[in-house]
Backbone as XML, in Angstrom:
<?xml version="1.0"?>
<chain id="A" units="angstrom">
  <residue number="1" name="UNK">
    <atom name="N" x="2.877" y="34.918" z="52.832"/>
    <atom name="CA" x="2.884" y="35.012" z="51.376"/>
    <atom name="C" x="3.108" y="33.605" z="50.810"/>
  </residue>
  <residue number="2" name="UNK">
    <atom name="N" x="2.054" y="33.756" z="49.819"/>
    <atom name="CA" x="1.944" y="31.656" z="49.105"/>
    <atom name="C" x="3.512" y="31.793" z="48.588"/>
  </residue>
  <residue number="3" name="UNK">
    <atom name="N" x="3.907" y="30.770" z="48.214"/>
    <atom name="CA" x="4.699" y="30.617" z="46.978"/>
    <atom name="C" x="4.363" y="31.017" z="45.524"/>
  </residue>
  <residue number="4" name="UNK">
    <atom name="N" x="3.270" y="30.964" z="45.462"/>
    <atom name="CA" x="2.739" y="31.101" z="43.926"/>
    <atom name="C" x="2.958" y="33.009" z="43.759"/>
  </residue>
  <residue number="5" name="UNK">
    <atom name="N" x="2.393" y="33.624" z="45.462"/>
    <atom name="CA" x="2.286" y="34.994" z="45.186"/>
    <atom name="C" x="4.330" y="35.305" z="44.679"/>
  </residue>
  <residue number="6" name="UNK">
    <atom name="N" x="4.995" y="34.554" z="45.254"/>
    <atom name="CA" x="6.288" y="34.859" z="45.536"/>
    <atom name="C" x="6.994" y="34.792" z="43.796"/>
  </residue>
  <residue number="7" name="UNK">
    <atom name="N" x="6.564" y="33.766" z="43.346"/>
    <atom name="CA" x="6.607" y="33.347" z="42.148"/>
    <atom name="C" x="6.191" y="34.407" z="40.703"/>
  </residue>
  <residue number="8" name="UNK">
    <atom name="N" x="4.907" y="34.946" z="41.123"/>
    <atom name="CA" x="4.217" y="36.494" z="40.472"/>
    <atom name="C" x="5.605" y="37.395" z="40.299"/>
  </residue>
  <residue number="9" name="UNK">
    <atom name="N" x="5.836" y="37.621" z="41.715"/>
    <atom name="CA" x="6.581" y="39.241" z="41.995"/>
    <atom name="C" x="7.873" y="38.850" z="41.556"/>
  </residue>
  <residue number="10" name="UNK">
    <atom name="N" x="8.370" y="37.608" z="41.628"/>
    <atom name="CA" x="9.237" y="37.441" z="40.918"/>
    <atom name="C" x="9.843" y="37.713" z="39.142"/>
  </residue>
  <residue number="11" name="UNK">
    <atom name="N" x="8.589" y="37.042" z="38.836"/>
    <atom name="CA" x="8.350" y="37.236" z="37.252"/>
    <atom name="C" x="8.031" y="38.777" z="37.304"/>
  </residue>
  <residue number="12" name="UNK">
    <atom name="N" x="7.875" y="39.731" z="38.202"/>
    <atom name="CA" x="7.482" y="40.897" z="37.246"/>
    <atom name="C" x="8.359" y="41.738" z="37.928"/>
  </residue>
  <residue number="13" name="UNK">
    <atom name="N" x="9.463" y="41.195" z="38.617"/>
    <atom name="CA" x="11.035" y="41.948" z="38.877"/>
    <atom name="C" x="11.282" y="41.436" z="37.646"/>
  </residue>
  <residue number="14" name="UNK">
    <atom name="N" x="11.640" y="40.700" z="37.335"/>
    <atom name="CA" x="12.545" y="40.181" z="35.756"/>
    <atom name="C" x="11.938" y="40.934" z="34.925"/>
  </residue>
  <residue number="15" name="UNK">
    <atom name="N" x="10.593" y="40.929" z="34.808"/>
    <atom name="CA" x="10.067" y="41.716" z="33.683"/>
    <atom name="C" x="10.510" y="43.393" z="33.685"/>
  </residue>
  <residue number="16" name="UNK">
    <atom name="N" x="10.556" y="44.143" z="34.693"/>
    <atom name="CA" x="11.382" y="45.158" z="34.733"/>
    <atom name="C" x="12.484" y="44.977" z="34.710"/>
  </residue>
  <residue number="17" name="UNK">
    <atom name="N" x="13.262" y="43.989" z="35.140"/>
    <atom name="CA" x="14.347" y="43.981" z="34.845"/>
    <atom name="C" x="15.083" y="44.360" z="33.364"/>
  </residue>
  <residue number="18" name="UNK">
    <atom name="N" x="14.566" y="43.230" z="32.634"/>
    <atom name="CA" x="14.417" y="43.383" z="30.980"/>
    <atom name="C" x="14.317" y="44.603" z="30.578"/>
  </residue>
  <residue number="19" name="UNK">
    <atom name="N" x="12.597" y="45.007" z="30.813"/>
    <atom name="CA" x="12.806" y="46.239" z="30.772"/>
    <atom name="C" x="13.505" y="47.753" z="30.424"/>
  </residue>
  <residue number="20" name="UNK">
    <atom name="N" x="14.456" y="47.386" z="31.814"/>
    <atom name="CA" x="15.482" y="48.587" z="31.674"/>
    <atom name="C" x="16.653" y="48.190" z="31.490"/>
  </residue>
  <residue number="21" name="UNK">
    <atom name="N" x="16.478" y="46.995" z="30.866"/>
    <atom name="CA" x="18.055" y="46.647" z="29.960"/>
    <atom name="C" x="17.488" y="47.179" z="28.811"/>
  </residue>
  <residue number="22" name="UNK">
    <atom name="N" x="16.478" y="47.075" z="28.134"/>
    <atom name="CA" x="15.835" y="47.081" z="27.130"/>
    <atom name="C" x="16.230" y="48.706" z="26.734"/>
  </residue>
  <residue number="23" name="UNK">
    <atom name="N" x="15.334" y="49.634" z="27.472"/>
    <atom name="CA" x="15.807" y="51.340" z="27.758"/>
    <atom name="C" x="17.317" y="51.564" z="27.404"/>
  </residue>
  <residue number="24" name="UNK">
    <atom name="N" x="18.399" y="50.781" z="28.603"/>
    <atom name="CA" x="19.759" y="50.573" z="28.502"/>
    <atom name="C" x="20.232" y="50.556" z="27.355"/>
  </residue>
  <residue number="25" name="UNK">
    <atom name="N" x="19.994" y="49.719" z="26.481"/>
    <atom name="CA" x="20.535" y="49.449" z="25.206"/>
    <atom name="C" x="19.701" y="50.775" z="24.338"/>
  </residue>
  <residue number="26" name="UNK">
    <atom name="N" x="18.393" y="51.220" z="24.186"/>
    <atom name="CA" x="18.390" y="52.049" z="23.482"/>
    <atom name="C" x="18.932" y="53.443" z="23.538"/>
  </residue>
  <residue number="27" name="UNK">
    <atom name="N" x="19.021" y="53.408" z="24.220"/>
    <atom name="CA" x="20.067" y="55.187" z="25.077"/>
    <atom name="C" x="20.985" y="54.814" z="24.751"/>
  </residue>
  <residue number="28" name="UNK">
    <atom name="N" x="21.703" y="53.349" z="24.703"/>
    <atom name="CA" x="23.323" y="53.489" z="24.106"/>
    <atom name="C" x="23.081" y="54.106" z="22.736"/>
  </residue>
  <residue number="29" name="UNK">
    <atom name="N" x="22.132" y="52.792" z="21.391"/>
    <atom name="CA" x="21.951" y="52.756" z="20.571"/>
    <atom name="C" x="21.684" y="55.038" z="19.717"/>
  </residue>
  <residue number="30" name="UNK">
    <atom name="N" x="20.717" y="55.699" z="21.145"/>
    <atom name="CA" x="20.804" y="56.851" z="20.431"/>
    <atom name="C" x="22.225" y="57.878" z="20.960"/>
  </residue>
  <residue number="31" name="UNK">
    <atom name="N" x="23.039" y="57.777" z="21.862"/>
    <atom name="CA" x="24.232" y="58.267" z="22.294"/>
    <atom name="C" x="25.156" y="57.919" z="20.850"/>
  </residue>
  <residue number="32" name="UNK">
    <atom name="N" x="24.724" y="56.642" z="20.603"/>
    <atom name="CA" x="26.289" y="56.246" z="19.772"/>
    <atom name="C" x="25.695" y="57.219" z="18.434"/>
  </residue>
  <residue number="33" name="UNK">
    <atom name="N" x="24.552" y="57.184" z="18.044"/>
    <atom name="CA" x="24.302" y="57.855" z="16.818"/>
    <atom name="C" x="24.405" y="59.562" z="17.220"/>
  </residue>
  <residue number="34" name="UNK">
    <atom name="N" x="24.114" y="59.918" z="17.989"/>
    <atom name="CA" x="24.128" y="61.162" z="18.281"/>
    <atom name="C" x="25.586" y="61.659" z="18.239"/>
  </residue>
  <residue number="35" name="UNK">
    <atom name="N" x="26.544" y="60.626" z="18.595"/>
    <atom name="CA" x="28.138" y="61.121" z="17.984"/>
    <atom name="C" x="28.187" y="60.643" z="16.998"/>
  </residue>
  <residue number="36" name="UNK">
    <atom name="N" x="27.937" y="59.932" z="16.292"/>
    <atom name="CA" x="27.902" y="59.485" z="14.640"/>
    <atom name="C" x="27.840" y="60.918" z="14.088"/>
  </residue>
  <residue number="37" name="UNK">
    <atom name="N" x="26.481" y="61.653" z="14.243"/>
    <atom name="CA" x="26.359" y="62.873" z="13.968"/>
    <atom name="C" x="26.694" y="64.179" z="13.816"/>
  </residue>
  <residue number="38" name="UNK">
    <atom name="N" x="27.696" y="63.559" z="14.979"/>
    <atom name="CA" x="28.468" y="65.032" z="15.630"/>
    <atom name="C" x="30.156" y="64.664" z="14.454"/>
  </residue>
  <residue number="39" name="UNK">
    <atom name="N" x="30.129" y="63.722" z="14.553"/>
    <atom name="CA" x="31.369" y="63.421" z="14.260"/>
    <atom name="C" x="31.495" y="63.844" z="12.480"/>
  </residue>
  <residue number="40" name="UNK">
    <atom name="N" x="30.405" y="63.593" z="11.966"/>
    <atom name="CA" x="29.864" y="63.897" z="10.507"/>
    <atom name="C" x="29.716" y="65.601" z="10.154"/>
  </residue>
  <residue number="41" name="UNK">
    <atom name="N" x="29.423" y="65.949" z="11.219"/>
    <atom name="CA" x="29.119" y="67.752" z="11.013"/>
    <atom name="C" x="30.861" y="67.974" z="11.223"/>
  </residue>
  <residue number="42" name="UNK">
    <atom name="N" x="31.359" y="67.573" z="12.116"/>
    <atom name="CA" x="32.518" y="68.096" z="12.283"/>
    <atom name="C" x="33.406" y="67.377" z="10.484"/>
  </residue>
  <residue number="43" name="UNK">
    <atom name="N" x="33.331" y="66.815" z="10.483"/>
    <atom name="CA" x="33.730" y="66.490" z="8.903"/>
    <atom name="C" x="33.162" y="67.613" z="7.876"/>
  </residue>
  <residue number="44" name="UNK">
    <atom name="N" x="32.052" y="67.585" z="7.824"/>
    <atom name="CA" x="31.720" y="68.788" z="7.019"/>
    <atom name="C" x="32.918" y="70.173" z="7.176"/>
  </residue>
  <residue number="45" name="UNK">
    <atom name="N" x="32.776" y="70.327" z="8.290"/>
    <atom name="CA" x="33.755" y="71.984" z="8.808"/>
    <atom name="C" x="34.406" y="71.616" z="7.877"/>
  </residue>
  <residue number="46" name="UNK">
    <atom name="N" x="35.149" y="70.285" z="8.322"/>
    <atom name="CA" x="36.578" y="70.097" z="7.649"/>
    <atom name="C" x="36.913" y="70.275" z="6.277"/>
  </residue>
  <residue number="47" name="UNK">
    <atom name="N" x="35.721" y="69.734" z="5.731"/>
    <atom name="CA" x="35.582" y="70.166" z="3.908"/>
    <atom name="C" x="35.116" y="71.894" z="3.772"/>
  </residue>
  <residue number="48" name="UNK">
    <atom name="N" x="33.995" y="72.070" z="4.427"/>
    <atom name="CA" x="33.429" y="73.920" z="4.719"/>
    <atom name="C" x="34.953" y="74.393" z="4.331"/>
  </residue>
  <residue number="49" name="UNK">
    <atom name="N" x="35.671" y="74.656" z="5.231"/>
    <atom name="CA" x="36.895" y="74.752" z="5.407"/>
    <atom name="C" x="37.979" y="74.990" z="4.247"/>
  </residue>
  <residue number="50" name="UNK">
    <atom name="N" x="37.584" y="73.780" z="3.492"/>
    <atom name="CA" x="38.609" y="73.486" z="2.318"/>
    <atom name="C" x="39.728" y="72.840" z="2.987"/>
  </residue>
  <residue number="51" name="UNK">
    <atom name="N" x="39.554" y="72.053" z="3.800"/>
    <atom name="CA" x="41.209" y="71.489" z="4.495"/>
    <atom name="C" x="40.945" y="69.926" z="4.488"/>
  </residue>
  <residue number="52" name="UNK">
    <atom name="N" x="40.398" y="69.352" z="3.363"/>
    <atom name="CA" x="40.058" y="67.564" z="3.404"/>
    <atom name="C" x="41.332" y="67.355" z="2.920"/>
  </residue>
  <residue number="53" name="UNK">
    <atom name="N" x="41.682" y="68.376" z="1.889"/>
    <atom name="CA" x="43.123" y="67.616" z="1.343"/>
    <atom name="C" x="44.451" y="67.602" z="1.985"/>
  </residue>
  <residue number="54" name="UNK">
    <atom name="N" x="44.162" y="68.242" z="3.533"/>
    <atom name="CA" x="45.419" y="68.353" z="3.997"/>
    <atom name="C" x="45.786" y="67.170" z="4.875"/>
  </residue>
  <residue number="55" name="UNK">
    <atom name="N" x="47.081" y="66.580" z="5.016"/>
    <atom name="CA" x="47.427" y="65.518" z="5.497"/>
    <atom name="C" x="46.995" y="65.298" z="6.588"/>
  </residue>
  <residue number="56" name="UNK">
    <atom name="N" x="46.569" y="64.501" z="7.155"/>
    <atom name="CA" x="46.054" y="63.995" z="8.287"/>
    <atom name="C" x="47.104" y="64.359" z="9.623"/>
  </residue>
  <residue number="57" name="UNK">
    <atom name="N" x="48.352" y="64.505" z="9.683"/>
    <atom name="CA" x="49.297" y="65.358" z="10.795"/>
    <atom name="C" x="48.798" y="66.705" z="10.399"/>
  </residue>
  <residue number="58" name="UNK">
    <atom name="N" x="49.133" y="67.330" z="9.235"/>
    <atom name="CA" x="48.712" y="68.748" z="9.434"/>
    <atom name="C" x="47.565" y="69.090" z="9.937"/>
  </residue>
  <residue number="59" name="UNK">
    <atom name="N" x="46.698" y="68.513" z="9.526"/>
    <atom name="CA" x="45.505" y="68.542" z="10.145"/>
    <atom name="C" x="45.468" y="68.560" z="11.614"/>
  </residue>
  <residue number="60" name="UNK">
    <atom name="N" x="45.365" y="67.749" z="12.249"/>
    <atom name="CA" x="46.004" y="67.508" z="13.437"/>
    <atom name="C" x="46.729" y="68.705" z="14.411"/>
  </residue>
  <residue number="61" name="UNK">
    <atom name="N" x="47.788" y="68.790" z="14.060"/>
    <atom name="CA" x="48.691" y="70.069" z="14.050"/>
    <atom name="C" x="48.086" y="71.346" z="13.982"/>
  </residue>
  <residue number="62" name="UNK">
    <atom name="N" x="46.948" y="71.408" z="13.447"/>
    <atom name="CA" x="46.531" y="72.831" z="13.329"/>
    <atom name="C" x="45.286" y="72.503" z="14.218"/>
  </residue>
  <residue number="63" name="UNK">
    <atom name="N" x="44.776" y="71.679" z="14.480"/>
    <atom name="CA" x="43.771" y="71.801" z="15.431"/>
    <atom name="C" x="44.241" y="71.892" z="16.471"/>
  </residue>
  <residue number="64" name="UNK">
    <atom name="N" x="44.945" y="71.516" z="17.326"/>
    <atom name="CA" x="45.868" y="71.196" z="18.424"/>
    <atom name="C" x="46.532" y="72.982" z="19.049"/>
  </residue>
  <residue number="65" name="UNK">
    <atom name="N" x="47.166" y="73.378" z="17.589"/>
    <atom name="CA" x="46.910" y="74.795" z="17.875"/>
    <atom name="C" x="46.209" y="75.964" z="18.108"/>
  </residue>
  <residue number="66" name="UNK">
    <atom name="N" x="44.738" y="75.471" z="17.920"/>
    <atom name="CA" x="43.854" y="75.970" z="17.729"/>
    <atom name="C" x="42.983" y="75.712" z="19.462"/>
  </residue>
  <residue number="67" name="UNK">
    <atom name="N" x="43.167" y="74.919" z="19.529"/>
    <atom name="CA" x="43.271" y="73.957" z="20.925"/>
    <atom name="C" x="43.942" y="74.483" z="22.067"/>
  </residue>
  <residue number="68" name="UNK">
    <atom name="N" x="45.147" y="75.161" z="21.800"/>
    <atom name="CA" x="45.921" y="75.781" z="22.439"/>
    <atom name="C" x="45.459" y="76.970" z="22.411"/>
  </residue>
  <residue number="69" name="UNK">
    <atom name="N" x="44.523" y="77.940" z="22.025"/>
    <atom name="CA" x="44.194" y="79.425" z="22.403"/>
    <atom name="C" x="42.541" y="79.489" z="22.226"/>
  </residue>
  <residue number="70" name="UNK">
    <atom name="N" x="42.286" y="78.507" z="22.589"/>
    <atom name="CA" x="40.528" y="78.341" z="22.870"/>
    <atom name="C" x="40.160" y="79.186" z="24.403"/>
  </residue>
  <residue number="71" name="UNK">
    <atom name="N" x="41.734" y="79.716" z="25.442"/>
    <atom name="CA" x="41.197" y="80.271" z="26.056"/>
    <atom name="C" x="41.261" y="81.668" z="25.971"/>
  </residue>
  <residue number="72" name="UNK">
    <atom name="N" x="41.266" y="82.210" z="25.422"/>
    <atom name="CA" x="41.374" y="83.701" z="24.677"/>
    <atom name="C" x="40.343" y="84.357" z="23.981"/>
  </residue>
  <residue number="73" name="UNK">
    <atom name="N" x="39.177" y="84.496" z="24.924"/>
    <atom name="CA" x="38.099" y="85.281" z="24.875"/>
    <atom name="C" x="38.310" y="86.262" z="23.351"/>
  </residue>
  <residue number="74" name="UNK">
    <atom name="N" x="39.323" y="86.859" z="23.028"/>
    <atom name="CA" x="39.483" y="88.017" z="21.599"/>
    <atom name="C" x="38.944" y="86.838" z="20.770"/>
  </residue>
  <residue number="75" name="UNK">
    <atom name="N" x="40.635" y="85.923" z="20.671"/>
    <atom name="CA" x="40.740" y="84.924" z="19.524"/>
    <atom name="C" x="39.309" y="84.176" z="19.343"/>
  </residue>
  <residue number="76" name="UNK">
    <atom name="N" x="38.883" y="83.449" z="20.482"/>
    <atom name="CA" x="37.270" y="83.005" z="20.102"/>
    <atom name="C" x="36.257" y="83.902" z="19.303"/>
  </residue>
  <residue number="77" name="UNK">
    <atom name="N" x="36.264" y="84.739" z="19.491"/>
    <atom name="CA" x="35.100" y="85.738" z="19.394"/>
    <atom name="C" x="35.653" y="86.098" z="18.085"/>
  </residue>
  <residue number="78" name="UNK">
    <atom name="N" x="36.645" y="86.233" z="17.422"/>
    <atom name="CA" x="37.508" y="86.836" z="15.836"/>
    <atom name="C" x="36.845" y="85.443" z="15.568"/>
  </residue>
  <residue number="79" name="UNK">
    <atom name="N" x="37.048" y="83.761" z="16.147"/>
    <atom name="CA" x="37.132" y="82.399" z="15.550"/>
    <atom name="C" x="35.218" y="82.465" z="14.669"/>
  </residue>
  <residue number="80" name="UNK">
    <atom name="N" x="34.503" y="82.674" z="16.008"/>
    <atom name="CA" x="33.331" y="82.707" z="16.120"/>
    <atom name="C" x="32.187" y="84.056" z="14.981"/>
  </residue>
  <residue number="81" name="UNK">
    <atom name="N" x="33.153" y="84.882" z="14.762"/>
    <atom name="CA" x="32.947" y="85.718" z="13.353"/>
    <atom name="C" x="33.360" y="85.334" z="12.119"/>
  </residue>
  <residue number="82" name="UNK">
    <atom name="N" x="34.328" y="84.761" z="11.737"/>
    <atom name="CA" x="34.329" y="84.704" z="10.827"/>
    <atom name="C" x="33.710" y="83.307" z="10.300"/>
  </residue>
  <residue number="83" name="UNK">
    <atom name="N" x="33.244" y="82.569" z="11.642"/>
    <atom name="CA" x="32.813" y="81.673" z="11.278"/>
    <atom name="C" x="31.276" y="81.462" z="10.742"/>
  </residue>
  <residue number="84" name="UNK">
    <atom name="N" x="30.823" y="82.610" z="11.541"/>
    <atom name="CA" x="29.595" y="82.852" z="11.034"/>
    <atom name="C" x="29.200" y="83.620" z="9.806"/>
  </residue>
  <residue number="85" name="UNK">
    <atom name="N" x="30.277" y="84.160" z="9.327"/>
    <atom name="CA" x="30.353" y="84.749" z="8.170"/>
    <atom name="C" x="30.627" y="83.608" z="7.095"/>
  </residue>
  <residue number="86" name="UNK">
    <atom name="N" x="31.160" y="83.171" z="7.414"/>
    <atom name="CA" x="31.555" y="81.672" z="6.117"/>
    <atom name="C" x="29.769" y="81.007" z="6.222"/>
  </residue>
  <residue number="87" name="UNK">
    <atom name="N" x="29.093" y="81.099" z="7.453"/>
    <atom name="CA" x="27.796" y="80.357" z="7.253"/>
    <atom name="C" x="27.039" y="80.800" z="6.428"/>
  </residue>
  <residue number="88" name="UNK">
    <atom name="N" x="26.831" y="82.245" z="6.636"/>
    <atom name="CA" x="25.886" y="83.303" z="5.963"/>
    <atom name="C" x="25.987" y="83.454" z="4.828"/>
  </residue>
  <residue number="89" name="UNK">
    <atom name="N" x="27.359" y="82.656" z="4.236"/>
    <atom name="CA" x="27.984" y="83.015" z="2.681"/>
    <atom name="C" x="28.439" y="84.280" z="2.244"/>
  </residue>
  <residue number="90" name="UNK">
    <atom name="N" x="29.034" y="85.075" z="3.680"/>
    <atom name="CA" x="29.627" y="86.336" z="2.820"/>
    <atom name="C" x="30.202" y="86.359" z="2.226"/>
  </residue>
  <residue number="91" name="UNK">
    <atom name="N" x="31.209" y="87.430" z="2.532"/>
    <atom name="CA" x="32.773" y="87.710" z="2.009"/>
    <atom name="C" x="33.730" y="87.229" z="3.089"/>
  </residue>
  <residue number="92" name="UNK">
    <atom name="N" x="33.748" y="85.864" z="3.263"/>
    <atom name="CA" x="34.991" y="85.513" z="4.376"/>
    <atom name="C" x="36.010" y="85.021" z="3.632"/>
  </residue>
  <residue number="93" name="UNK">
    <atom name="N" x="37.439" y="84.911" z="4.432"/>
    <atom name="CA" x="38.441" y="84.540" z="3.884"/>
    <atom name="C" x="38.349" y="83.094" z="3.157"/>
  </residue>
  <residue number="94" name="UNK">
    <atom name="N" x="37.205" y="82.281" z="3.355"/>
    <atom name="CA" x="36.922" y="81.061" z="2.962"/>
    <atom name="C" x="36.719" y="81.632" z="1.288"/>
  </residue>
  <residue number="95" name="UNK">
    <atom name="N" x="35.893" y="82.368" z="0.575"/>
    <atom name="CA" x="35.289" y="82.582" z="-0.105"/>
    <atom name="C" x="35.978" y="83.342" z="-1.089"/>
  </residue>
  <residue number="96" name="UNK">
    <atom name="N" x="37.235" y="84.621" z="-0.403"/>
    <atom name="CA" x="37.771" y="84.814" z="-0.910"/>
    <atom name="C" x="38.832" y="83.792" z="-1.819"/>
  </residue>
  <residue number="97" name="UNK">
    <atom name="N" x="39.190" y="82.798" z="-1.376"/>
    <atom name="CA" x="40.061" y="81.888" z="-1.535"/>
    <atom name="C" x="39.802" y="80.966" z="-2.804"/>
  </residue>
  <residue number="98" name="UNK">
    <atom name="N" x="38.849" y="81.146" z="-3.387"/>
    <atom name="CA" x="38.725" y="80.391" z="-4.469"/>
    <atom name="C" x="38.684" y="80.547" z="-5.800"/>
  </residue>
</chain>
């Protein structure tokens, strides 16, 4: 193998190289927005909710508890109704409340 061929394959390792730094950085670039996103819907709940005005410990505090019986197949499934009822715009306790 010439030098010159050695020289080619060289330049077109780097060029993939680049490449998939290139890829690299855009998969960060859509990961980081894709929790941007997530992080924004979950803000919404928080207003959905009516709980923006509550202090940032209470807040806290009640998620944490909430956190604490996520394994309770009933409680999920009661969490997961009425939550879908606040979507649909029924009559949920959200709605009642105002």
């Amino acid at each position: 193998m010439t030098q010159i061929d050695l020289i080619g394959k060289r330049k077109k390792l780097e060029q993939r190289k680049n490449r998939v730094r290139q890829l690299d950085a855009l998969l960060k670039i859509q990961e980081r927005k894709q929790r941007t996103r997530h992080l924004i819907e979950l803000g919404g709940l928080v207003s959905k909710a009516k709980l923006e005005n509550w202090n940032t410990n209470a807040l806290l505090g009640g998620l944490l508890s909430l956190k604490e019986k996520e394994h309770d197949p009933t409680q999920m499934n009661t969490w997961s109704h009425k939550g879908g009822v606040a979507f649909s715009g029924g009559n949920s306790q959200m709605s009642k409340s105002k």
